[in-house]
C-alpha positions as CSV (number, residue, x, y, z in Angstrom):
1,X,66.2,-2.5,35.8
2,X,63.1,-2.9,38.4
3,X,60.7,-5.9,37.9
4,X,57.7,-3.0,37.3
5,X,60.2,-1.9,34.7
6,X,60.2,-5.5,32.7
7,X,56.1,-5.5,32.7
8,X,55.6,-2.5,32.2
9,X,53.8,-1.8,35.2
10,X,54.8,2.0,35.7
11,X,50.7,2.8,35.3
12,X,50.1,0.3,38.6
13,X,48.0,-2.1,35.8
14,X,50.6,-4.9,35.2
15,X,49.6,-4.6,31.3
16,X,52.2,-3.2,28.8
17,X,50.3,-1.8,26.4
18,X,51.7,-1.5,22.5
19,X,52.3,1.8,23.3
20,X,54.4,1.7,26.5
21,X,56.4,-1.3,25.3
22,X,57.1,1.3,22.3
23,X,58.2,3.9,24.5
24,X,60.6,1.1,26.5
25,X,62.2,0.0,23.2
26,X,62.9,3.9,22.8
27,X,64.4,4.7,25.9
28,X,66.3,1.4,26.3
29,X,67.8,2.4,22.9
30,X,68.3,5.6,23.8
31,X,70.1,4.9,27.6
32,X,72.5,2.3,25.1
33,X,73.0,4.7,23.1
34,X,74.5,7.3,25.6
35,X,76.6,4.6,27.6
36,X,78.2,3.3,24.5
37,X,78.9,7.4,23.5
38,X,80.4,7.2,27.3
39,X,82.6,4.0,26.8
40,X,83.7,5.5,23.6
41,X,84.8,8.8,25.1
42,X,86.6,6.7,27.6
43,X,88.9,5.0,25.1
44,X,92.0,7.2,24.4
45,X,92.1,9.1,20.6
46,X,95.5,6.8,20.2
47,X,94.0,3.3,20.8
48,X,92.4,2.8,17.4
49,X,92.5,-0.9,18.0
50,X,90.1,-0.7,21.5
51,X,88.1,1.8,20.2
52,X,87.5,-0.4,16.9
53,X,87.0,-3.3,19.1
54,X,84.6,-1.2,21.6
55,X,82.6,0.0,18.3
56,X,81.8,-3.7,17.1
57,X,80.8,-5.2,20.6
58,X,78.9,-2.2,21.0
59,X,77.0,-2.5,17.4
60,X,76.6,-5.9,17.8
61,X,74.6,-5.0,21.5
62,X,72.7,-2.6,19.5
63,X,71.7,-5.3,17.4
64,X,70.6,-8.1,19.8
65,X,69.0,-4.9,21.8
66,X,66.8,-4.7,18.8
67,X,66.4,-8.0,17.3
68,X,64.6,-8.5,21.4
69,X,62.7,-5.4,20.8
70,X,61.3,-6.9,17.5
71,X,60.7,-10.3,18.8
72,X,58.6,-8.5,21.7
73,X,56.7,-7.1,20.0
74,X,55.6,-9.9,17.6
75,X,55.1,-11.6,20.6
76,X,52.7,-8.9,21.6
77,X,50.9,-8.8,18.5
78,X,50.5,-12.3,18.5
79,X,49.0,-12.3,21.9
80,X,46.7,-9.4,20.7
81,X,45.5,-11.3,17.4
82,X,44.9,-14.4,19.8
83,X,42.9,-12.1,22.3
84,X,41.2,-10.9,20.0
85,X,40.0,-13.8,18.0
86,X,38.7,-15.2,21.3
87,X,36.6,-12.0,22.4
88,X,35.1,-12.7,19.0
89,X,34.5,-16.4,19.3
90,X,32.7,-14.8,22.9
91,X,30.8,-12.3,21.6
92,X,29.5,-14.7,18.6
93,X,28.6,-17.5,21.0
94,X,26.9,-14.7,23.3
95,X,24.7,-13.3,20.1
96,X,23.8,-16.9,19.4
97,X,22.5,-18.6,22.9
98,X,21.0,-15.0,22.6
99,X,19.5,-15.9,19.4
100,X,18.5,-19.4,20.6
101,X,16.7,-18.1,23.7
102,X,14.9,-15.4,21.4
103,X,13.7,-18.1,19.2
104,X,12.6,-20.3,22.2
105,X,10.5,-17.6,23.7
106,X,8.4,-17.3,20.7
């Protein structure tokens, strides 16, 4: 995978949006998905023993793949939460020196 594909920079911003990140998650599942289907196909009908072994390394992929996945995106929204609270502290500081200046006017 590319560097533009880690940060999400497909759209030339840099940003991964909630959405995109999303749509990663999806088709990172999905590619796993269709080479484990491969690797399956690839172990002969006979070899129950490989193709039991190949099924729980492959689950247990599927399962760090999305235990990352979820840990991104708390990560994300944590981010977001703390982004936000600090446009807020912003824009309350901004109404108040506006307030201030208002009141000094007068």
């Amino acid at each position: 995978m590319s560097d533009s594909e880690h940060s999400g920079s497909s759209d030339g911003e840099g940003v991964e949006t909630r959405g995109k990140m999303v749509q990663r998650h999806k088709r990172e599942l999905r590619e796993l998905k269709t080479k484990s289907d491969a690797a399956l196909r690839s172990v002969p009908a006979k070899d129950k023993k490989k193709k039991q072994e190949l099924q729980e390394q492959l689950k247990k992929t599927e399962e760090n793949m999305l235990k990352k996945h979820k840990e991104e995106l708390s990560v994300f929204e944590k981010e977001a939460e703390e982004k936000l609270r600090q446009l807020q502290l912003e824009e309350s500081a901004a109404k108040k020196e506006k307030a201030e200046k208002n009141c000094r006017q007068l």
